[in-house]
C-alpha positions as CSV (number, residue, x, y, z in Angstrom):
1,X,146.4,103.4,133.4
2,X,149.4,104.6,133.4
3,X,152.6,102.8,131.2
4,X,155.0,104.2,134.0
5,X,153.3,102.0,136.4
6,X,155.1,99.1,137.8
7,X,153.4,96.3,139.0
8,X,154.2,94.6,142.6
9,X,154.2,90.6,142.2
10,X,153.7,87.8,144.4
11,X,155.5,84.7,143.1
12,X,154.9,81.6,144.4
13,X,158.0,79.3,143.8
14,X,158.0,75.6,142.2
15,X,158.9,72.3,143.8
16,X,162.2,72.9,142.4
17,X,162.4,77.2,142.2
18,X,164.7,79.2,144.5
19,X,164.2,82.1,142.7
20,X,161.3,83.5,140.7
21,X,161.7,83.3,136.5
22,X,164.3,86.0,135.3
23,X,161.4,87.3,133.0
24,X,159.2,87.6,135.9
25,X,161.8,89.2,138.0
26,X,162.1,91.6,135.2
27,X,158.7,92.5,134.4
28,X,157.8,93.3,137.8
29,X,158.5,94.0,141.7
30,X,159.0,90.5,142.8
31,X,158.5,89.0,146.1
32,X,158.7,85.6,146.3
33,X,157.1,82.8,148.7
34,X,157.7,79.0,148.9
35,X,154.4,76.3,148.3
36,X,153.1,76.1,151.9
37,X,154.0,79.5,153.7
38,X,152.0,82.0,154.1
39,X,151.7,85.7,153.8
40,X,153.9,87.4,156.3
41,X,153.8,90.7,157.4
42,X,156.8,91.7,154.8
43,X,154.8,90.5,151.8
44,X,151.9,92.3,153.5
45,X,153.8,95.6,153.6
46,X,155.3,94.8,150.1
47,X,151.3,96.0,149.2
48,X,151.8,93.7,146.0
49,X,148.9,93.9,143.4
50,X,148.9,90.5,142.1
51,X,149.9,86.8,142.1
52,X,151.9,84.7,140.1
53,X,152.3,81.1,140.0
54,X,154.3,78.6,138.1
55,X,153.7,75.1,137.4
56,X,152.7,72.9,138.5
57,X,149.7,74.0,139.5
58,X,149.1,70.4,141.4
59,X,147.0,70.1,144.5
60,X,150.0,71.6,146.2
61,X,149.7,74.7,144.0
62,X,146.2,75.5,145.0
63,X,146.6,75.0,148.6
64,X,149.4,77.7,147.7
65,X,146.7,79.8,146.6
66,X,144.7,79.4,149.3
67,X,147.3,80.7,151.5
68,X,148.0,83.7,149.9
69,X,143.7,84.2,149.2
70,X,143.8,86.9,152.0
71,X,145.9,89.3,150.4
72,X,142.6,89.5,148.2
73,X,144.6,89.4,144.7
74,X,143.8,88.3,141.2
75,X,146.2,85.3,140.1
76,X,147.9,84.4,137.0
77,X,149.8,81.4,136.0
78,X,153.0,81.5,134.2
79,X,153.3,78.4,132.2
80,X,150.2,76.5,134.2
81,X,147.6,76.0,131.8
82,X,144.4,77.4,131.8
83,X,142.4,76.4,135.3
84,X,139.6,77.7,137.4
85,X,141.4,79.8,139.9
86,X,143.7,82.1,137.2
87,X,142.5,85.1,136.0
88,X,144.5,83.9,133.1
89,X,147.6,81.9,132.0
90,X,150.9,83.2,129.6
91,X,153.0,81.2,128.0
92,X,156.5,80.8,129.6
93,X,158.0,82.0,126.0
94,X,155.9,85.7,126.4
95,X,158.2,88.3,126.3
96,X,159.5,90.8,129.5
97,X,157.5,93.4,128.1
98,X,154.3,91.6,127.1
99,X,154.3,89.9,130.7
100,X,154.5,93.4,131.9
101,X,151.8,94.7,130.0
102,X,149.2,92.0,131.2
103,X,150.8,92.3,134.9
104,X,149.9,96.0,134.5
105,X,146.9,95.7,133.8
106,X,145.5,92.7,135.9
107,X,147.0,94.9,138.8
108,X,145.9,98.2,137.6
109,X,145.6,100.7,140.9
110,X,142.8,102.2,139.0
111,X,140.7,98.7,139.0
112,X,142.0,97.9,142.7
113,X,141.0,101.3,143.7
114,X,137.8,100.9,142.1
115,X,136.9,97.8,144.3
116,X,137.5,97.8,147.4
117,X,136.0,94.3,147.6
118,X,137.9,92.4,145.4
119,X,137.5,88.8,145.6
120,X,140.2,86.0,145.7
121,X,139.7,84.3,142.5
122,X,139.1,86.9,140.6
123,X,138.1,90.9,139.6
124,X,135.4,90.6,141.6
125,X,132.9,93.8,142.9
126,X,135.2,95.6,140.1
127,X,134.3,93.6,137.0
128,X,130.4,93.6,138.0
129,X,130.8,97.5,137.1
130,X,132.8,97.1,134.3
131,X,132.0,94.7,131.9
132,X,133.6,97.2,128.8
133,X,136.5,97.0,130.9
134,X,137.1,93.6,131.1
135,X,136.2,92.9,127.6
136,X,139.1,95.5,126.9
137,X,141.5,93.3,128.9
138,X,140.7,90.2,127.6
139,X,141.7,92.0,123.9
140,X,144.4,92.6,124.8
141,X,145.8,89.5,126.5
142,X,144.0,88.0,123.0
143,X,146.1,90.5,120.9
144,X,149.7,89.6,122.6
145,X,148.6,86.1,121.2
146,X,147.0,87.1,118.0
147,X,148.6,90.6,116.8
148,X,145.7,90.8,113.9
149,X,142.8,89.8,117.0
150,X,141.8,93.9,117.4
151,X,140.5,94.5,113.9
152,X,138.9,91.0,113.4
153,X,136.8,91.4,116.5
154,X,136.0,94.7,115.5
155,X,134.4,93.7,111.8
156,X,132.5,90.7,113.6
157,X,131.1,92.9,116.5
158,X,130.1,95.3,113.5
159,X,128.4,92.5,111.4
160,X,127.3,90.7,114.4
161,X,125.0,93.7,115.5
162,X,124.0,94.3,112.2
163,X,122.5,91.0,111.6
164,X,120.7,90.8,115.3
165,X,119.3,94.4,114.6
166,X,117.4,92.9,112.1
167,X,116.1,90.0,113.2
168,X,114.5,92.1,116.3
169,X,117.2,92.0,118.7
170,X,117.6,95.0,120.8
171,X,118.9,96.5,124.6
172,X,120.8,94.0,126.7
173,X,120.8,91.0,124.0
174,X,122.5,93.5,122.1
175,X,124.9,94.5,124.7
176,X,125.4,90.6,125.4
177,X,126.2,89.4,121.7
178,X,128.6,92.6,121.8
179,X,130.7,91.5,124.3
180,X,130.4,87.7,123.2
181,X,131.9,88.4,119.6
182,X,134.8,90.6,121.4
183,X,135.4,87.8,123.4
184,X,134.8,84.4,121.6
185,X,138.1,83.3,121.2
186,X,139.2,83.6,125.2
187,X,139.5,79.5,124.7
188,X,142.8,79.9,122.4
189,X,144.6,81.1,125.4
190,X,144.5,77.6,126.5
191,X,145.8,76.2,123.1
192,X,149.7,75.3,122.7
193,X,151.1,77.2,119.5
194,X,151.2,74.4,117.5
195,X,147.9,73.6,117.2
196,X,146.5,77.4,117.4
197,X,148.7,78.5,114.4
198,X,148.7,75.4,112.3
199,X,145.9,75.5,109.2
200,X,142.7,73.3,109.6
201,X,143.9,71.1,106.8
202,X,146.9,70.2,108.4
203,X,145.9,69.0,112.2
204,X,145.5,65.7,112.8
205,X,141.8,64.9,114.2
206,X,143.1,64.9,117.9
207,X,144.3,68.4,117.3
208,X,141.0,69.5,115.3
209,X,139.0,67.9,118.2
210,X,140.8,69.8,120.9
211,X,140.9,72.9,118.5
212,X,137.1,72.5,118.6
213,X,136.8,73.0,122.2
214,X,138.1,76.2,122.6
215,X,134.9,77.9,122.7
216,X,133.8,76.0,126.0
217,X,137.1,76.9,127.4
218,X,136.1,80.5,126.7
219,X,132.9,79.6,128.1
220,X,134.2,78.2,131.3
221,X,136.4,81.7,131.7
222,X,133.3,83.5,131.6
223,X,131.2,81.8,133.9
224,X,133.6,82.8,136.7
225,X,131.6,86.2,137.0
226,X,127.9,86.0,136.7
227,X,127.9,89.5,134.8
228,X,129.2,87.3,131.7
229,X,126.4,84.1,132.1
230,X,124.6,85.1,129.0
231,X,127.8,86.1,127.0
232,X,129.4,82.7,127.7
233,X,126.1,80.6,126.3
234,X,126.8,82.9,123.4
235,X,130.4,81.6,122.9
236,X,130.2,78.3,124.3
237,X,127.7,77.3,121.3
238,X,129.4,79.4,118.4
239,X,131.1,76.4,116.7
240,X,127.6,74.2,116.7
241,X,126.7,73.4,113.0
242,X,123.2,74.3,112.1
243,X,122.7,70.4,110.8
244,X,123.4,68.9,114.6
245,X,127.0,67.3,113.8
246,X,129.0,70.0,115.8
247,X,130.9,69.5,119.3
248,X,127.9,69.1,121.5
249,X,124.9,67.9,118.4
250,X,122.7,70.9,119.2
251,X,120.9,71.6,115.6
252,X,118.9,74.6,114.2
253,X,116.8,76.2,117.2
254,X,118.5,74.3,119.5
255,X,121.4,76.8,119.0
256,X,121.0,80.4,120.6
257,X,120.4,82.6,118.3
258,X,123.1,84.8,119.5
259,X,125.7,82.0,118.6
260,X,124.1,81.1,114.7
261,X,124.7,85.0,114.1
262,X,128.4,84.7,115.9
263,X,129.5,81.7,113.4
264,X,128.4,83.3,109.9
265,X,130.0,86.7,111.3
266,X,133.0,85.1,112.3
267,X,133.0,83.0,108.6
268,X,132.2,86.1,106.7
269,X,134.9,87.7,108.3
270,X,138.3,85.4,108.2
271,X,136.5,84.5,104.3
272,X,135.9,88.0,103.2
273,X,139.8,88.8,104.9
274,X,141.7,85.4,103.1
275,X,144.5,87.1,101.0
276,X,143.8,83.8,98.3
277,X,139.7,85.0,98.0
278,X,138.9,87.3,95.1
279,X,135.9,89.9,95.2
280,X,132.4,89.7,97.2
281,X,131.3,86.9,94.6
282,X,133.8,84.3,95.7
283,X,133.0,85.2,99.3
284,X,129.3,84.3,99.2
285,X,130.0,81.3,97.4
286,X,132.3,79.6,99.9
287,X,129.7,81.2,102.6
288,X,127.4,79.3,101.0
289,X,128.6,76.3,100.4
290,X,127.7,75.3,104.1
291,X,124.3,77.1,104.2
292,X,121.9,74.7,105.4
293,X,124.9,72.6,106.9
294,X,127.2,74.4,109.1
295,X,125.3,77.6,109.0
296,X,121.5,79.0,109.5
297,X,120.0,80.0,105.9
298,X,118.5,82.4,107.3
299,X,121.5,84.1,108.8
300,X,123.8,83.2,105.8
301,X,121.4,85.4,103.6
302,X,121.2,88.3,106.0
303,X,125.0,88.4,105.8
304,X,125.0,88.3,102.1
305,X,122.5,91.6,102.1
306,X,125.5,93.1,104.9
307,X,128.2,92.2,102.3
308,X,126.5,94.5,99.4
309,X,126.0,97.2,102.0
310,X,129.6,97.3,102.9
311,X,130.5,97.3,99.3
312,X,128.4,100.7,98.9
313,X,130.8,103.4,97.3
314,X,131.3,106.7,99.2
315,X,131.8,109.3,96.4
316,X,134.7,111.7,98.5
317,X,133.2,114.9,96.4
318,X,129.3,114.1,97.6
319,X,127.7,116.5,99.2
320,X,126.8,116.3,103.4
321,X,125.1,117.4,105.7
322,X,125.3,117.1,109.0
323,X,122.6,116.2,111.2
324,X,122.2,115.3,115.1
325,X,121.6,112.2,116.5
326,X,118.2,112.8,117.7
327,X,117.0,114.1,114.2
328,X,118.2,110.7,112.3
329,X,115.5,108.9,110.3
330,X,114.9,105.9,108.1
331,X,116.0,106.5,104.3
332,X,118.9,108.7,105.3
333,X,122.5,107.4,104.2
334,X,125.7,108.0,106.2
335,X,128.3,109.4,105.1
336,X,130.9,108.5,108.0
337,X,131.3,105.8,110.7
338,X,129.4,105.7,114.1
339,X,131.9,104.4,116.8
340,X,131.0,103.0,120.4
341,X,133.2,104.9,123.4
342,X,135.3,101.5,123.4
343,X,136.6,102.3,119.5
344,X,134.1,99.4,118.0
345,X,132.6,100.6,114.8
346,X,128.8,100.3,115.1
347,X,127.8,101.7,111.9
348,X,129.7,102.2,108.5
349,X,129.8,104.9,106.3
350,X,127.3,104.4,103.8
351,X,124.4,102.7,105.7
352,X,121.3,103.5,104.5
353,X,119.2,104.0,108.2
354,X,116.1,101.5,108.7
355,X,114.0,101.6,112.1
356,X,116.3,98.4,113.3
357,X,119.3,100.4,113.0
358,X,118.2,103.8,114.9
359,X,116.9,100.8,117.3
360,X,120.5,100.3,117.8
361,X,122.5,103.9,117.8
362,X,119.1,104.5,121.0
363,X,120.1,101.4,122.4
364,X,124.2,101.3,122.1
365,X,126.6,103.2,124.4
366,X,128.1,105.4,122.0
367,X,131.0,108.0,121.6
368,X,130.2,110.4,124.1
369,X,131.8,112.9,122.4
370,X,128.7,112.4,119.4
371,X,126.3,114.5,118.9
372,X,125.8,114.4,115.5
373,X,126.8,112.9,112.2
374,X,127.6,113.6,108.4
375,X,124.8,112.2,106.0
376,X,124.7,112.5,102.3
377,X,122.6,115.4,101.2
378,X,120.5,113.3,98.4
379,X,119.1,111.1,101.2
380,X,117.1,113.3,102.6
């Protein structure tokens, strides 16, 4: 997409609006239309690429919706709250130029273009063909929230696929944990700042509770498209402690597997990235302090053999070789990182290849422009 592109805007006014927000004025090409018209011909010609509304988003608000549903656009509230019929919700404090960034790409000509069937509440035919694309979206929305949300969901994906390669996970249970650990935290789009950014240790329980929740809100976004169904169970369960006194009281088995590997990946990773923890040592202690409790044994001590590989040395003066993909074999050790064509890591430098890991560089959609890869010489 384009960053010359300027999105066309449907806003529908307030109760109390005469003219759309100045912020929404500026991000975009702004038409606006009052609760209870429809669509006329000018808004028709305007050829607008999305819709806005502002709160409330009452009963009144959705039969506003419903009158603008044949112009076959996705919708987005601006200071609403999270709810069924939004593709998503920003805050009314997001700047001119983040607001433009998600308008552009909620209303990307390339994804209209690409479904000519859009449906009303949603992305529709469009996201049914493009799942990496969606997942790329929602990033992004979840970095203009969270500036450091990239590079976390990057190390959990990475640990996350590690984990379930070993415990036999392989093809489309692959691809679906993928996309849930990118995902997981679609929910804290729905939580006010001062709950989201406030430490555990200082919410009161009301604000821990509804803090807990924000994986079924996640859930709830996902369910919209039935492309997601198995990457929403994923997330919806990912804060269920392994002992049965999480949100919901599901306990060992009773959890997906896909969402006991997503909470140790997601502990290892904000523990192993705390500023206050010191060395690999400290990190597997506070891991397992809640082994048995919060999190699956078995999962807990799959993550601590991860942790010693990632602490593997790469000597810069070793000798490589490099070898193509097809000619890879158990025993060898890499000596650079294996990227997916969406930038996620999928294997790290120094890796030493077993038959679960090939499983996953046949199985993943990787760099297309890979053909072959740097392993140290001695391996062979």
């Amino acid at each position: 997409m384009s960053s010359n592109y300027y999105p066309r805007a449907v806003y529908i006014l307030g109760p109390e609006e005469k003219r759309p927000p100045e912020v929404v004025a500026k991000a975009a090409d702004v038409r606006s239309i009052r609760r209870g018209h429809d669509a006329d011909l000018s808004i028709k010609q305007f050829d607008p690429s999305v819709v806005v509304i502002g709160a409330p988003l009452d009963h009144e608000g959705e039969v506003a919706l419903d009158r603008v549903a044949p112009l076959v656009l996705p919708n987005i509230g601006y200071g609403t709250g999270p709810h069924d019929r939004l593709m998503c919700d920003v805050s009314v404090s997001i700047s001119m130029l983040d607001l433009r960034s998600v308008l552009q790409i909620l209303s990307s000509p390339a994804a209209m273009s690409a479904s000519p069937g859009l449906s009303p509440n949603g992305l529709g035919t469009w996201l049914k063909h493009s799942a990496d694309d969606f997942a790329q979206i929602m990033e992004h929305l979840l970095s203009l929230r969270m500036p450091d949300y990239r590079g976390r969901a990057e190390r959990v994906v990475q640990a996350c696929l590690w984990i379930a390669s070993h415990l036999g996970m392989a093809g489309d249970e692959l691809t679906t944990l993928s996309l849930a650990a990118r995902m997981r935290e679609i929910g804290k789009l729905g939580l006010p700042d001062k709950i989201l950014f406030t430490p555990r240790q200082e919410r009161t329980p009301e604000e821990q509770s509804m803090y807990d929740r924000y994986p079924m809100l996640g859930a709830k976004v996902l369910r919209q498209f039935t492309l997601f169904s198995g990457a929403a169970k994923v997330v919806e369960h990912q804060l269920e402690n392994f002992d049965g006194s999480g949100v919901l009281g599901l306990a060992a088995h009773q959890i997906p597997l896909g969402s006991r590997i997503l909470r140790v990946s997601s502990a290892f990773e904000m523990i192993a990235n705390d500023s206050s923890v010191r060395g690999r040592e400290e990190v597997l202690r506070i891991l397992g302090r809640w082994r048995g409790s919060w999190y699956d044994p078995m999962i807990v001590g799959l993550v601590e053999n991860y942790s010693a590989l990632e602490a593997v040395p790469l000597s810069s003066g070793e000798a490589t070789l490099r070898v193509r993909l097809s000619d890879l074999h158990e025993g060898m050790i890499l000596a650079e990182d294996i990227w997916g064509r969406t930038g996620v890591k999928i294997i790290g430098a120094g890796t030493k290849l077993n038959e679960h890991i090939l499983r996953i560089l046949m199985t993943l959609p990787l760099n297309m422009a890979i053909e072959s890869v740097e392993i140290q010489r001695d391996s062979l």
